[in-house]
C-alpha positions as CSV (number, residue, x, y, z in Angstrom):
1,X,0.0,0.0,0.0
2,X,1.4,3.4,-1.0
3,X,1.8,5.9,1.9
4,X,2.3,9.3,1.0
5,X,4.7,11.0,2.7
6,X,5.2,14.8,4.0
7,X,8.4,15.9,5.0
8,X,8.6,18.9,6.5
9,X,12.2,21.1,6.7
10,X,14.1,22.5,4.1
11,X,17.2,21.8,5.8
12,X,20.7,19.7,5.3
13,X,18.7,16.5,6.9
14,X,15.5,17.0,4.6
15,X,17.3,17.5,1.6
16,X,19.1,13.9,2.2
17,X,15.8,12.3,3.4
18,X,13.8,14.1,0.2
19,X,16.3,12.0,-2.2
20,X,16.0,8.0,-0.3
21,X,12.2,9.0,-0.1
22,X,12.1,9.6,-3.9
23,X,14.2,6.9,-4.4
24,X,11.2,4.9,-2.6
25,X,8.5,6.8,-3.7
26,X,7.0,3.0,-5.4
27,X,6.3,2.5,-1.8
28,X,6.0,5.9,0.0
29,X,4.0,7.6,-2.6
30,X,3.2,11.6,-3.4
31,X,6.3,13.1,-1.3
32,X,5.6,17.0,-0.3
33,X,8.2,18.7,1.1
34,X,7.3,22.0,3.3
35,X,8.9,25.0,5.3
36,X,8.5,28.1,5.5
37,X,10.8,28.9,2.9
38,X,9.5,27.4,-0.5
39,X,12.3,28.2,-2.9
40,X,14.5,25.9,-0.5
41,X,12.0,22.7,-1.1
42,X,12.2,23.5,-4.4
43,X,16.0,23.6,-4.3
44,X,16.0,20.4,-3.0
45,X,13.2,19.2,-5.7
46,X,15.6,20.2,-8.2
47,X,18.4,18.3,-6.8
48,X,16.3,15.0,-6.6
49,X,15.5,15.0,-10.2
50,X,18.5,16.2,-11.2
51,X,20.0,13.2,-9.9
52,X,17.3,10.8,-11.1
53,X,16.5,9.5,-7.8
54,X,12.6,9.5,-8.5
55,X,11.7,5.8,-8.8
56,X,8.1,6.3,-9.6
57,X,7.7,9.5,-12.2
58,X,4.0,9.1,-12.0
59,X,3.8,10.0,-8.1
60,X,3.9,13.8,-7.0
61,X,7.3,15.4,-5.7
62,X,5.9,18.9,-5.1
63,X,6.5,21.7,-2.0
64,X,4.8,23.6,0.0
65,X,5.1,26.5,1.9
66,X,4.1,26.1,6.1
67,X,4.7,27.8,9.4
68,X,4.7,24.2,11.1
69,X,4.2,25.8,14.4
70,X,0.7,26.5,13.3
71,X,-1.0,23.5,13.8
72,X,-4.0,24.2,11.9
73,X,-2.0,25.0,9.1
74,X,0.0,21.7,8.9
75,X,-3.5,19.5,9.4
76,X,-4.6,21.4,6.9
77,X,-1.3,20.3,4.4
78,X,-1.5,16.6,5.8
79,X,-5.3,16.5,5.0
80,X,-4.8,18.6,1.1
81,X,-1.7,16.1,0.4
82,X,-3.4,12.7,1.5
83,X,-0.3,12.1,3.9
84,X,-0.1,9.4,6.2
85,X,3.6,9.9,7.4
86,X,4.7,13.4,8.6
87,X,8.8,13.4,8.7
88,X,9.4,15.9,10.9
89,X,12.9,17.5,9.9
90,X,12.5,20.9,10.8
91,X,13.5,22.6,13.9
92,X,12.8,21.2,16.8
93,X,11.2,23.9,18.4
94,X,8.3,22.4,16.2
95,X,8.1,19.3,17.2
96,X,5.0,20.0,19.4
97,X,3.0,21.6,17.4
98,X,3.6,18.9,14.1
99,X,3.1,16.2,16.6
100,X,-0.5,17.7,17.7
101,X,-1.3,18.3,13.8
102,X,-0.2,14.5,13.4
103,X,-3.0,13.3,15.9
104,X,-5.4,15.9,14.7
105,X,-5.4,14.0,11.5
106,X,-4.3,10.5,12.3
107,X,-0.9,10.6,10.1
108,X,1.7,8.8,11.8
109,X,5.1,10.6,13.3
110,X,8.9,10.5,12.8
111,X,11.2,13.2,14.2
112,X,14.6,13.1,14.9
113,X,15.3,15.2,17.8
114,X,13.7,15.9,21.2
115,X,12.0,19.1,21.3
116,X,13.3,22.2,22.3
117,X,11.8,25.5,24.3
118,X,12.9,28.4,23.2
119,X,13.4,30.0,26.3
120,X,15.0,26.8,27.9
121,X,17.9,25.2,27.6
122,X,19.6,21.7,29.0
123,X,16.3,21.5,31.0
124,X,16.5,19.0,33.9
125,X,16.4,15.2,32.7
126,X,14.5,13.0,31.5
127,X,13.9,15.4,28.6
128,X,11.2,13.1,27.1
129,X,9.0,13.6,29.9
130,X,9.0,17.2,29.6
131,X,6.7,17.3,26.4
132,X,7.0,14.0,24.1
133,X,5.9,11.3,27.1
134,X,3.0,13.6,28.7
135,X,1.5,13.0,24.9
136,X,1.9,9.1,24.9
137,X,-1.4,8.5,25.6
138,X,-3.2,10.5,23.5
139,X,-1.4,8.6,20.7
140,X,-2.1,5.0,22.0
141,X,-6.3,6.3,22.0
142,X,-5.8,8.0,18.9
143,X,-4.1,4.9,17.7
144,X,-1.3,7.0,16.0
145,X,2.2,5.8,15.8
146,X,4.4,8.3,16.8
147,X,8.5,7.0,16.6
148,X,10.7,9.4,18.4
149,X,14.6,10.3,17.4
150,X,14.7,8.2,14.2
151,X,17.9,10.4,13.2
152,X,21.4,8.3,13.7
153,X,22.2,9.6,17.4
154,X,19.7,9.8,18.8
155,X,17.8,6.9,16.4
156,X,20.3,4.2,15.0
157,X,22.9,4.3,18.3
158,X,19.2,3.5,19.8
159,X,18.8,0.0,17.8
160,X,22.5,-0.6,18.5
161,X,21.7,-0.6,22.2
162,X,18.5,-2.8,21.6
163,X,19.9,-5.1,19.5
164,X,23.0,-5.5,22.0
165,X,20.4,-6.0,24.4
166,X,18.3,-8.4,22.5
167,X,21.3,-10.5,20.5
168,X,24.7,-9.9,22.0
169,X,25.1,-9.8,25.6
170,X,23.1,-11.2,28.6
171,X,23.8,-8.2,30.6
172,X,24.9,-5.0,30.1
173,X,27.3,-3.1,32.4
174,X,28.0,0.3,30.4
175,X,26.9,1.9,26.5
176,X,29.0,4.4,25.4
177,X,28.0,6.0,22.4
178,X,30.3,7.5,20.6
179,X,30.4,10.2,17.8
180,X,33.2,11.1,15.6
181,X,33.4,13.7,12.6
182,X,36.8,13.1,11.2
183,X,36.1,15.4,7.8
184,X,37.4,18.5,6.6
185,X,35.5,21.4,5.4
186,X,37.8,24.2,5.0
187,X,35.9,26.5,6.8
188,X,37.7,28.5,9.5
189,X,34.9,27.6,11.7
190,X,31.4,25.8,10.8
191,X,29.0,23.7,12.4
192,X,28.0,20.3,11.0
193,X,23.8,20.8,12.1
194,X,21.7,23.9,12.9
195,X,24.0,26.1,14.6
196,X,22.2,27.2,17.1
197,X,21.0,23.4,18.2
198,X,24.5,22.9,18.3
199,X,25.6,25.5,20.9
200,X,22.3,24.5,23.1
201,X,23.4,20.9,23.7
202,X,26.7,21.8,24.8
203,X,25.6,24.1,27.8
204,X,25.5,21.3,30.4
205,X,26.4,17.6,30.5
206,X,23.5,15.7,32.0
207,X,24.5,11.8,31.9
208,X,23.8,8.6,33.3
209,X,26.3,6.8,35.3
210,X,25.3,4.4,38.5
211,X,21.7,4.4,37.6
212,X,21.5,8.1,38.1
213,X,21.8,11.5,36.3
214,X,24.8,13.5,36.7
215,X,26.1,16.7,35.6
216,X,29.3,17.7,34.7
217,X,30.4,21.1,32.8
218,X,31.3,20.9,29.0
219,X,34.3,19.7,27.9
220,X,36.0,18.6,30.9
221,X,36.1,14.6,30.6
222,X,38.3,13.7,27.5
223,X,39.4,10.2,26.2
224,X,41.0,9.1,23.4
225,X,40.0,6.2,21.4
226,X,41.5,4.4,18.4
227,X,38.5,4.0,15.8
228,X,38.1,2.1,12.8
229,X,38.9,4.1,9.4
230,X,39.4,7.1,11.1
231,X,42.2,6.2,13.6
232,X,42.5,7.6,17.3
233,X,40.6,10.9,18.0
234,X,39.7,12.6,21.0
235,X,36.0,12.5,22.2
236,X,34.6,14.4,25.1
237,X,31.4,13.6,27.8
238,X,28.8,15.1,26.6
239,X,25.0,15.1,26.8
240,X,22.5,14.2,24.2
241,X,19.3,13.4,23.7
242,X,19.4,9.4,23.3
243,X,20.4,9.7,26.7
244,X,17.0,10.5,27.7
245,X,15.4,7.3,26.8
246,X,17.9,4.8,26.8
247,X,18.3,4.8,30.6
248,X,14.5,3.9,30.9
249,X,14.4,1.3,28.0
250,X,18.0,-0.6,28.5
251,X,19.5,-1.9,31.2
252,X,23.1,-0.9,31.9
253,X,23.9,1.0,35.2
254,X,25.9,3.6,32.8
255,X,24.7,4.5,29.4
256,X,27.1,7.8,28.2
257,X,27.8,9.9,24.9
258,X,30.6,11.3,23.8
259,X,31.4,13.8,21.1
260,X,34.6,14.4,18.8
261,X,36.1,17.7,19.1
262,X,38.7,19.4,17.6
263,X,41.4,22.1,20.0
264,X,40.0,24.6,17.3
265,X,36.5,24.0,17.4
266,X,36.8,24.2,21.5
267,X,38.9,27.3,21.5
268,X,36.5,29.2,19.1
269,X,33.5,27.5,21.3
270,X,34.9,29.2,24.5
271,X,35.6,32.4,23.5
272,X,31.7,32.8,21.9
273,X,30.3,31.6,25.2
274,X,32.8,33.5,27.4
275,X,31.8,36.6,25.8
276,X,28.2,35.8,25.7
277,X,27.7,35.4,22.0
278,X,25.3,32.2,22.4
279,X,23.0,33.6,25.3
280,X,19.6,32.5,23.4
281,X,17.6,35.3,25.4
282,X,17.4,38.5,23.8
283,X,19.7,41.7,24.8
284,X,19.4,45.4,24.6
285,X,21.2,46.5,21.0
286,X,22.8,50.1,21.6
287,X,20.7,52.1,18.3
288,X,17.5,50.7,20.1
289,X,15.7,47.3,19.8
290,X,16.8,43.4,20.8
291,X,19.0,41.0,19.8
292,X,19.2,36.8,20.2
293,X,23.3,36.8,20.7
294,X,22.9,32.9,19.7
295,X,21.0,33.8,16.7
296,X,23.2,36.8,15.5
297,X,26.1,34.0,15.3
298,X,23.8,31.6,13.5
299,X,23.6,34.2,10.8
300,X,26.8,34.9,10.1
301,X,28.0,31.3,10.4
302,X,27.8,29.0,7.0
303,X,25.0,27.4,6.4
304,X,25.5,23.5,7.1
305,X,24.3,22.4,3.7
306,X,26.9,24.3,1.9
307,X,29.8,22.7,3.6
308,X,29.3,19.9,1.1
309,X,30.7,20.3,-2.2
310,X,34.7,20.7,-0.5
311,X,34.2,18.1,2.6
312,X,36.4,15.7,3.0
313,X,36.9,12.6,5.4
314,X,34.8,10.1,7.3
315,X,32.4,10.0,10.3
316,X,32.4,6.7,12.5
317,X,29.5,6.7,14.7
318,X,28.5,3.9,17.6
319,X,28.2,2.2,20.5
320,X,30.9,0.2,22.7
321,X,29.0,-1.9,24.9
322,X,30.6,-3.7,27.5
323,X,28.5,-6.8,29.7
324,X,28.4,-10.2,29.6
325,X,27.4,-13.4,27.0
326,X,27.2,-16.6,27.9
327,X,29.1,-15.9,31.4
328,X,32.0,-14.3,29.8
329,X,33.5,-10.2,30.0
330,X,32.5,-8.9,26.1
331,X,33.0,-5.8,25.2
332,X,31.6,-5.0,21.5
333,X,31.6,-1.9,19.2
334,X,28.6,-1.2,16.9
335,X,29.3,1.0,14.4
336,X,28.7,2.8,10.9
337,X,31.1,4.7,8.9
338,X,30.1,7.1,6.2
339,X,32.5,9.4,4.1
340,X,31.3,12.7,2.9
341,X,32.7,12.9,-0.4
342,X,30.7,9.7,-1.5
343,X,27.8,11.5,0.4
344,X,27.7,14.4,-1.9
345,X,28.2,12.1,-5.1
346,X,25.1,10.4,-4.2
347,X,22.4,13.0,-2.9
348,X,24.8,16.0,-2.9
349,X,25.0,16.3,0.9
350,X,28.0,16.0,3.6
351,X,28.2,12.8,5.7
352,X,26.7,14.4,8.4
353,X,23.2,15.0,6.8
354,X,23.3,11.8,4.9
355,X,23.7,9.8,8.2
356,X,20.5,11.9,9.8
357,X,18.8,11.6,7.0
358,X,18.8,8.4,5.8
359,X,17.2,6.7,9.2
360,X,13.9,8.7,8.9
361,X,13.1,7.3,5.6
362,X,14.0,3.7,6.9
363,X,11.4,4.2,9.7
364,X,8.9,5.4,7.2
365,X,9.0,2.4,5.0
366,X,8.9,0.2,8.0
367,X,5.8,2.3,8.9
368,X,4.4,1.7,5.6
369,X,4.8,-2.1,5.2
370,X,3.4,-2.9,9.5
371,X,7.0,-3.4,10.9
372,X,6.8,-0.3,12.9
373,X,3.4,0.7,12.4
374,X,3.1,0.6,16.7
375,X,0.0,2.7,16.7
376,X,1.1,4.7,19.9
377,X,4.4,6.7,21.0
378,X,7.9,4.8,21.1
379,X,11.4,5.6,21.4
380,X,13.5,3.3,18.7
381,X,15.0,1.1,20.9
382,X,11.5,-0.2,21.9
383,X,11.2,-1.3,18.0
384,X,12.7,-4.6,16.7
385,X,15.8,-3.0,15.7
386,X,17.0,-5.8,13.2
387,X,14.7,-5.0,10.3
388,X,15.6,-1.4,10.7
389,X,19.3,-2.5,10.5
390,X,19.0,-4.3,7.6
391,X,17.1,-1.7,6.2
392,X,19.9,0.8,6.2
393,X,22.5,-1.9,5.0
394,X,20.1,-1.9,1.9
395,X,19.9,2.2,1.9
396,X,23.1,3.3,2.4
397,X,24.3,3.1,6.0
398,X,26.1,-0.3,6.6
399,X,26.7,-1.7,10.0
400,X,30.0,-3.0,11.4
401,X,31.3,-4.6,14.1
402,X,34.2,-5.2,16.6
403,X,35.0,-7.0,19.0
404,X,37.1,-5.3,21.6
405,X,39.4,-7.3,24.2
406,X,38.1,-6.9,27.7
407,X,41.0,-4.6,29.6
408,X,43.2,-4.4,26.4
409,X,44.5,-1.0,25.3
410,X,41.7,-0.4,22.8
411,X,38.8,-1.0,26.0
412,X,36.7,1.7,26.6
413,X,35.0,0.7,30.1
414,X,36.0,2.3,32.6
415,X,35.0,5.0,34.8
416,X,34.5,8.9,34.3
417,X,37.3,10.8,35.5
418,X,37.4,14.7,35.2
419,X,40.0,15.9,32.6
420,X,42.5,17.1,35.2
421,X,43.1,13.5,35.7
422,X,43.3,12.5,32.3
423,X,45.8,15.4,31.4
424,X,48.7,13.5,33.1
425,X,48.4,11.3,30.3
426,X,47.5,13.6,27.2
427,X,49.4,15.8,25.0
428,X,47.6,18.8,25.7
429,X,47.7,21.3,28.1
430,X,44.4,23.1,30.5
431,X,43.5,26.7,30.4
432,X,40.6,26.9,33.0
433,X,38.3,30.4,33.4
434,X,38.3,31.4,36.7
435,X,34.5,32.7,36.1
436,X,33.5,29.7,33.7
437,X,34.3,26.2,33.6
438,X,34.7,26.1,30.1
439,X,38.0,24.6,29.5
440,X,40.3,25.8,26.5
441,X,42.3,23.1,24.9
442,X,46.2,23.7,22.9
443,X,48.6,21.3,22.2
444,X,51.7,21.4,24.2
445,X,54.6,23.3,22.7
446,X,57.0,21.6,21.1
């Protein structure tokens, strides 16, 4: 049965998903593609034919403009259109409101991302029980599947963790997820997603270690880890929104995530924050009016999507996850590895869009042949994750794995220890703020 599709965003992430949803438009149908920019669906529009990624000519590619946060608005578009999946891939400051329009007309829901109040940020954890959870219910009488974080972290890292759960260990001491950009853009400074959902998530570390939350201040625990492809490379604690489910739906008394960051990407990081440039509340501008310091950088940084005609490199994304099987210590890393130039040959995108935006179209066509048609509200890793997995094998995002000696130098268990303690054994040196504790980062001389 064909199930049309809306995707709504005009972003790096929609423009990927736009092409693997064309390239299964036999199955998913009339695709429409909204925001409230038109000339960028149509950018994108333009992209997906002129690749020849439309498998069915006779089914409608077409785009629409649409405030999403207007609810009545975007029923309106899911009724006109005929859709029965809504990809949400805008920001996710609309998550609520495209949710609500989803259960107003009975279309089933993918987003990728947990959604985000303006005027907060790094609210108190669990974040799915702040505004996704409260609306469970309503989906399970409604009978309206609604699948939550169906990006690649959170999303895929999600089925890792399940299907560790369900296939490779019989318990399950720690998950650490880790995620690793080892591209090059050539840009003195860009970020890889929205810029200014990038700067939010790094304001606090909120993770789960013992079977509790803890918080610890940005970029101050540091490890270094020797990845496949992409070699050793420095990762950081940081929070993130798998986090937020995983603890409930897993169990492992620690389930972390940790980031890849460059010395320059840190430096530059520190000196915006230190000097107040990604405050997301609005200050007094001196010839009269208000600003959003946060926003004002988001301006003038590149846009993400045009990063990928020069980027270079491979991301390696995963989990480690360390327990037991059959009595015995295992430790095993779940991974994917995508390279952006082979990204941008196929859907002209960079890696990091491409491994966003594949996922969402793999739930969708899991939606549309039963698989994941749950009829209520569930994180991934409360889906069978192997037909997902082998879904994305198909689609573009293969899965490895390796097996890591318990205790050998590769291991990643172990606990979290600040980076003052780590620095004994690094090659960098600590500059700490007095009035922050953002940490700068330099190589050691010589």
């Amino acid at each position: 049965m064909k199930q049309n599709v809306l995707i709504i965003g005009a972003g790096g992430v929609a423009h990927v998903a736009a092409h693997k949803a064309a390239m299964h438009n036999d199955v998913l149908g009339d695709i429409c593609i909204a925001s409230r920019t038109k000339s960028k669906c149509d950018a994108i529009i333009d992209s997906v034919k002129r690749m020849g990624h439309v498998a069915d000519e006779s089914r409608l590619l077409h785009a629409r403009q649409l405030d999403a946060l207007d609810v009545a608005a975007t029923a309106a578009l899911i009724r006109e259109t005929n859709s029965q999946i809504v990809v949400n891939l805008g920001s996710a400051f609309v998550n609520m409101s495209v949710l609500d329009a989803c259960l107003e007309t009975g279309a089933a829901y993918i987003d990728t991302a947990i959604h985000e109040d303006p005027d907060e940020v790094c609210e108190d954890p669990p974040w799915y029980e702040n505004y996704e959870w409260p609306k469970r219910e309503r989906c399970a009488e409604a009978g309206v599947t609604a699948i939550l974080g169906a990006g690649f972290d959170p999303g895929v890292v999600n089925a890792y963790a399940a299907l560790a759960q369900k296939k490779y260990f019989d318990t399950i001491d720690t998950i650490d997820i880790l995620d690793v950009n080892a591209g090059r853009h050539g840009r003195y400074f860009a970020t890889n997603f929205d810029p200014e959902i990038n700067f939010r998530e790094f304001v606090k570390v909120w993770t789960w270690i013992d079977r509790q939350w803890q918080e610890f201040p940005t970029h101050t625990v540091k490890r270094t880890f020797d990845f496949p492809v992409v070699g050793e490379q420095p990762v950081y604690l940081n929070g993130h929104d798998e986090l937020h489910s995983l603890f409930k739906n897993i169990d492992a008394r620690s389930i972390r995530f940790w980031m890849g960051f460059g010395d320059h990407y840190i430096n530059v990081f520190t000196v915006l924050r230190t000097l107040g440039l990604l405050n997301h509340e609005p200050v007094p501008l001196p010839g009269g009016g208000e600003g959003v310091p946060l926003q004002m950088v988001k301006a003038v940084l590149p846009d993400p999507q045009s990063l990928a005609p020069n980027y270079t490199g491979k991301t390696c994304i995963g989990d480690i996850v360390a327990g037991t099987k059959d009595g015995e210590r295992r430790e095993l890393f779940i991974y994917q590895v995508s390279d952006h130039a082979a990204a941008y040959a196929e859907v002209e995108s960079q890696g990091i869009s491409y491994t966003a935006g594949v996922p969402p179209v793999a739930a969708a066509l899991l939606i549309a042949d039963g698989t994941w048609d749950a009829k209520t509200m569930v994180n991934v890793e409360e889906l069978d994750p192997e037909p997902f997995i082998a879904l994305l094998d198909e689609i573009g995002l293969p899965t490895e794995f390796l097996e890591i000696e318990p205790d050998s130098e590769r291991s990643f268990r172990g606990e979290v220890r600040s980076l003052a303690e780590e620095i004994a054994d690094s090659t960098a040196t600590v500059t700490v703020s007095a009035a922050d504790p953002m940490i700068a980062v330099a190589p050691k001389p010589g």
